[in-house]
N, C-alpha and C positions, 0 to 999 in steps of 0.2 A: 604037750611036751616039747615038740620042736620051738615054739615061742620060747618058751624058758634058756634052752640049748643057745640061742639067736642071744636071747638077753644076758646073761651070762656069757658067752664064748666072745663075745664082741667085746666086751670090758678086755678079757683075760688078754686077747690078740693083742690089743692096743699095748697092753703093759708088755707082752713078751716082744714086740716091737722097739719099742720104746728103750727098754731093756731096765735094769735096777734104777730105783726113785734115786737121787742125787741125794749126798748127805746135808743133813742138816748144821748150823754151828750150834757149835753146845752153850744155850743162855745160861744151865748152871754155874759152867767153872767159867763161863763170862764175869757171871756176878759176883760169883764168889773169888774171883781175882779182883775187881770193881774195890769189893770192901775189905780185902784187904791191903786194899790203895788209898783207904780211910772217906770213899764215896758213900754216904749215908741216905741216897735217894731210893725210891722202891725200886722192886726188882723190872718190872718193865718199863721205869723212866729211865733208868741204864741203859739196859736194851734197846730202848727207843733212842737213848742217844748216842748209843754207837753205831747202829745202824746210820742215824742222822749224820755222824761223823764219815763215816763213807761218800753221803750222798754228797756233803760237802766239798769233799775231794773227786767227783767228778770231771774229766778235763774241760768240761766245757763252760763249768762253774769260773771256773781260773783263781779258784783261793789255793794257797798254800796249806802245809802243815800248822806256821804261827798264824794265821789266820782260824785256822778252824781250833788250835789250840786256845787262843785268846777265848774264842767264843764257851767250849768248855770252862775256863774258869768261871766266866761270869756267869755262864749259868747257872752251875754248879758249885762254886763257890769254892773253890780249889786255889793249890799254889800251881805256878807254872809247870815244876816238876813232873806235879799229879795231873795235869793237866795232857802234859806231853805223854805220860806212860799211861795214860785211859787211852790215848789215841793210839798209840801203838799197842795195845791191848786190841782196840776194835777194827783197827786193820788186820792184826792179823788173824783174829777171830771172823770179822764177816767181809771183808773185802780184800783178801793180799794181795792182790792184782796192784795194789797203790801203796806196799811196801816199800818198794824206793822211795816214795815220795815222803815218807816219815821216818826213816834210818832205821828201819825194821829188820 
């Protein structure tokens, strides 16, 4: 019984330590903003490229907003507009910290 106590109480410590798990961003109403921004790719190539949109805006990357905008459209095959509001869509969904950086 003490093993089990050990194995168990050790987990539980760490989280109460730790304190509540951090939230998560919500990929539904990600996506479901995504299309009705008329973006027709699946649900986790969105995801994946708003994430990727963040990573782009990195300071140490050195792209801008029209930088990482251009790249959306071509990938995705969007107009500028869509292009621009996908990206302020995924700042402020998974990275705000780079809200200034996109008129967010």
């Amino acid at each position: 019984m003490p093993r089990f106590v050990r194995w168990i109480g050790c987990p539980m410590m760490t989280l109460a330590l730790l304190g509540a798990p951090v939230a998560q961003a919500d990929n539904a109403s990600f996506v479901a903003e995504t299309r009705a921004l008329g973006f027709q790719q699946w649900d986790d190539v969105l995801i994946r490229m708003g994430l990727s949109s963040c990573r782009f805006l990195q300071p140490h990357l050195r792209r801008d907003a029209v930088d990482v905008e251009e790249h959306i459209m071509r990938y995705a095959g969007v107009e500028p507009d869509q292009a621009h509001q996908f990206l302020v869509l995924s700042v402020n969904e998974y990275c705000p910290q780079y809200a200034d950086r996109v008129g967010a």
